[in-house]
C-alpha positions, -999 to 999 in steps of 0.1 A, spaced: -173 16 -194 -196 42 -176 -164 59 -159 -139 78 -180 -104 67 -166 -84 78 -198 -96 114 -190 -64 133 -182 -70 155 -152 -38 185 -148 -28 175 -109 -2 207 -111 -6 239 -88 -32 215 -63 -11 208 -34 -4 170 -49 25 154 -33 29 136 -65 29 166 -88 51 186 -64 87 199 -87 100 209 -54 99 173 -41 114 166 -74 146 186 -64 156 163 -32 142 131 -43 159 129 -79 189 155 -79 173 184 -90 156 175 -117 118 190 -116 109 183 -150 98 144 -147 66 126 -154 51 113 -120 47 79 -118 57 74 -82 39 83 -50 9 56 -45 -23 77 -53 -40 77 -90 -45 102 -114 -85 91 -113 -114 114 -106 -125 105 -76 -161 83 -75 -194 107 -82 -210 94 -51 -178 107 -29 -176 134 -45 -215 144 -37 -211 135 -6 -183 161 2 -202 183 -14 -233 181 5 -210 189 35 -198 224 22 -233 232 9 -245 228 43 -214 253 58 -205 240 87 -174 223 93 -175 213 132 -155 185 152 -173 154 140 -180 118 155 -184 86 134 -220 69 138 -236 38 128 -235 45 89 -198 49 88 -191 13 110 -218 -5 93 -201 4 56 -173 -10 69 -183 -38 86 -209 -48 49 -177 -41 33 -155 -62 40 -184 -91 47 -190 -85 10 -157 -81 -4 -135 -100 16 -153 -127 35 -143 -109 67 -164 -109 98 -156 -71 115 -172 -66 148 -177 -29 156 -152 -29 185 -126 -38 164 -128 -8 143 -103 21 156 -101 49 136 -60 63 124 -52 98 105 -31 70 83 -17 39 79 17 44 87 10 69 115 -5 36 127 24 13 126 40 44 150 20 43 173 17 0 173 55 1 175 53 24 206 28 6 223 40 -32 216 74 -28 222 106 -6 236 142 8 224 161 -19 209 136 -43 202 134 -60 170 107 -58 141 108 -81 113 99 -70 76 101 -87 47 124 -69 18 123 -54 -9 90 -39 12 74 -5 15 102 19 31 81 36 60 83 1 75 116 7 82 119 41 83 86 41 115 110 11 129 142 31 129 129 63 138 113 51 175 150 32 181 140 -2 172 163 -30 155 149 -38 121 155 -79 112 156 -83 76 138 -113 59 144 -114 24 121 -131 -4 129 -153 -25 133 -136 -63 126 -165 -84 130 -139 -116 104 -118 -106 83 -138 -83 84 -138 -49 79 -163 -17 87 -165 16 119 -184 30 105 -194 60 136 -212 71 153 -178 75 119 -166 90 118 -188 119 159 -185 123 156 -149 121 128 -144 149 146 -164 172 182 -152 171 173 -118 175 140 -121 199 118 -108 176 89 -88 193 68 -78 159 64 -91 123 55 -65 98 33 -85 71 22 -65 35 -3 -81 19 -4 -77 -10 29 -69 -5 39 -35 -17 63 -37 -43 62 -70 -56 25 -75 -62 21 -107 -47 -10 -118 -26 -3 -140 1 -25 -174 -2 -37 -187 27 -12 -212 36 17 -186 32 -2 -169 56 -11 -194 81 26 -207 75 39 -173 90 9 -166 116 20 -201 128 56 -196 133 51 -160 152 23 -176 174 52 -201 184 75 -173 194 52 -151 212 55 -123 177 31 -99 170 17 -100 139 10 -66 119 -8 -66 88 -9 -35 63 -36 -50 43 -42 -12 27 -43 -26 -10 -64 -53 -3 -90 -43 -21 -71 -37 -56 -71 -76 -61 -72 -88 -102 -95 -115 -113 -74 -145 -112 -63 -138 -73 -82 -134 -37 -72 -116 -8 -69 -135 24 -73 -110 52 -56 -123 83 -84 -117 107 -103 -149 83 -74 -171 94 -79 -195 126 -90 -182 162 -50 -185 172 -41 -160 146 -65 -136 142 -61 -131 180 -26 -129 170 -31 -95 147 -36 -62 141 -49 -56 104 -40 -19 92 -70 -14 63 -85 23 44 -101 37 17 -70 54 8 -59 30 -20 -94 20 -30 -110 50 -38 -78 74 -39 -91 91 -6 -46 95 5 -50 132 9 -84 126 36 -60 105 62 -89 84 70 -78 48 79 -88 23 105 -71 -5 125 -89 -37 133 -79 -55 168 -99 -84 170 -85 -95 209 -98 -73 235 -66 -76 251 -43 -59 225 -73 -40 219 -73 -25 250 -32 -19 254 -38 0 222 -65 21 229 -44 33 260 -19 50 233 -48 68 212 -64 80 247 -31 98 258 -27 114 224 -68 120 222 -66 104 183 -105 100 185 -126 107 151 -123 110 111 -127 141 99 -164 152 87 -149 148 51 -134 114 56 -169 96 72 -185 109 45 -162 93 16 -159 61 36 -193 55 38 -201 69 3 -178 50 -9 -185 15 4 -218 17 1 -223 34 -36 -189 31 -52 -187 -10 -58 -193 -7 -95 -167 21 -98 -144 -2 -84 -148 -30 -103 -143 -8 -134 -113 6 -118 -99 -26 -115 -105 -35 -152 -91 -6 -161 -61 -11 -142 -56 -51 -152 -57 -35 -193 -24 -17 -182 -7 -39 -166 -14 -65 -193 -4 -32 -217 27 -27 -196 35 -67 -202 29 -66 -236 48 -32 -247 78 -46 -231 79 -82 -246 76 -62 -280 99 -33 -275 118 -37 -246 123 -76 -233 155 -71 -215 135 -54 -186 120 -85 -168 90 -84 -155 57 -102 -135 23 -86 -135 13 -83 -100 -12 -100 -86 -28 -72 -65 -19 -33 -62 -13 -6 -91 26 -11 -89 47 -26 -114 81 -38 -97 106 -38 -129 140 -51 -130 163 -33 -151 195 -56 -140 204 -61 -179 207 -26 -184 231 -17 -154 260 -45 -164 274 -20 -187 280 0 -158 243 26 -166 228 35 -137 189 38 -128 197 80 -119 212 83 -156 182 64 -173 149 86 -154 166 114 -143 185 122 -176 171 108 -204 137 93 -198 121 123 -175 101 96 -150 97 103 -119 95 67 -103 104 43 -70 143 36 -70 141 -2 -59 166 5 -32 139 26 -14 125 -6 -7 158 -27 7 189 -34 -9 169 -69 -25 155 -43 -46 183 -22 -62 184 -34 -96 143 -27 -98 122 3 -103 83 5 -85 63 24 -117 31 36 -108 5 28 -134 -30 39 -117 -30 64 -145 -46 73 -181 -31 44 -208 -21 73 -227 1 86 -197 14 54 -194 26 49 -232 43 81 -227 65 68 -199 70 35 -219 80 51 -247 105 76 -228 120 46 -212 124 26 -243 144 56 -261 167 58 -229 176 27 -231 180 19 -262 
């Protein structure tokens, strides 16, 4: 490989979220002494190209308001023509200071107090936590956990959208924990059913572009005219490149309409331009970073094979699917907690990992833990191996 990813970079005293003891102390009793396997960023350098870029910026010294110009759309637009099969126009592309910032302000402009939002559990908490917090009703659909691996029960899907008037459905794809990647047909399925009941589909497609071998991403804005008129795709570098900390994400409305109504909501709050830093990572990194990618993703298919393969050997009462898509690993530790053992008691006390409780994600995930493996192997077989003495 030309890129180290076993290097082993000391994240500590850098402002990392991940890293952070004192977030430690509310999020898993006190303890501060863990090993962080659990916020969604990697423990990767960051791509050379980026990294030039940025720097370029600071050699030059000034650090003004900045305004995104044809380099930055056109990397975007190639991008996901290359990558994904997915036609962008330039109007579509509305920049966001995040992902989830975006659902916010979706949420506020598609809908009032008390309407109700579909998601899809176990599923990535800030889709509740956005829905909640603006004084909307969240409707629960849960997958189906056929030991492991996931699919939709669309019965309840449909039932669910029309008992309680649903007025937005939340899609994750890949989904975020469970690793799966929607196929088309699941998708059109879905986008079907809420183009029947007037629902607005939303589609946090930020991990679209951490896809293994064996699968493809189907972006919703490549399904029929209907549905991709029917959508608004959340997408960013965030995930791809580990750019989190640059808050540098865009929103794709392909109908002028919902376009429009949305752009109404960023003009009263004046949301208007990525920061100098973040055009220049974008566009450095869609345009120079493709085989750093690809290496990334061959590093990160070795440990979740690794992960599936130290468990069958030393620990096969956890159960567990390698995802399809994302650098998650959704583990259920069910065997474990019929003696009464709780997760807390096996990473808080004895292991030392700091992971994802699967509750976080919906009571369909409380026997599970999310593990974060976007990090050195050698990281990695230290968590395994702390888990494996805890439990056994």
């Amino acid at each position: 490989m030309k890129y180290n990813f076993d290097e082993i970079i000391d994240r500590s005293k850098t402002n990392s979220r991940k890293c952070n003891p004192e977030l430690y102390k509310d999020t898993y009793n006190g303890k501060t002494d863990l090993l962080p396997l659990w916020v969604a960023d990697m423990d990767f350098r960051v791509a050379p190209p980026i990294l030039r870029s940025m720097s370029n910026i600071i050699e030059h010294g000034i650090l003004g308001y900045s305004v995104a110009e044809d380099d930055y759309y056109n990397s975007i637009i190639e991008w996901n023509k290359k990558r994904k099969d997915c036609n962008i126009e330039r109007e579509w592309i509305i920049f966001s200071n995040g992902v989830v910032p975006a659902l916010n302000y979706i949420i506020q402009t598609f809908t009032k107090e008390g309407d109700s939002i579909l998601i899809q559990t176990p599923v990535y908490n800030p889709f509740r936590v956005s829905t909640e917090n603006n004084g909307r009703k969240i409707v629960e659909n849960q997958l189906i956990d056929s030991n492991g691996y996931y699919t939709v029960d669309y019965e309840d899907f449909e039932r669910k959208i029309v008992e309680n008037n649903v007025k937005i459905f939340i899609l994750c794809n890949p989904h975020n924990p469970v690793g799966r990647v929607w196929k088309k047909e699941e998708l059109e399925k879905m986008g079907d059913i809420c183009l029947k009941h007037n629902v607005l589909v939303v589609a946090d497609e930020i991990h679209s572009d951490l896809i293994f071998k064996e699968y493809k991403h189907c972006s919703f804005l490549t399904l029929k005219d209907e549905l991709k008129n029917n959508c608004i795709v959340c997408s960013a570098p965030s995930k791809t490149f580990n750019l989190a900390g640059l808050q540098t994400s865009f929103i794709f409305i392909a109908n002028p309409d919902l376009r429009a109504k949305y752009q109404e909501t960023m003009t009263k709050i004046r949301l208007e331009a990525p920061n100098i830093f973040g055009i220049a990572a974008v566009t450095a990194g869609y345009t120079k970073c493709e085989e750093w990618l690809d290496e990334l993703i061959q590093y990160l298919d070795g440990n979740r094979n690794y992960i599936e393969e130290y468990l069958k050997e030393n620990i096969p009462e956890i159960k567990y699917v390698k995802p399809e898509g994302t650098y998650l690993a959704w583990l259920d530790f069910s065997e474990f907690l019929k003696s009464g053992d709780s997760l807390e008691n096996i990473f808080e006390e004895r292991a030392k990992v700091a992971i994802d409780y699967g509750n976080w994600f919906g009571t369909a995930g409380e026997k599970y833990i999310r593990l974060n493996f976007a990090s050195p192997r050698s990281i990695l077989k230290e968590a395994l191996d702390r888990i494996k003495k805890a439990v056994k």
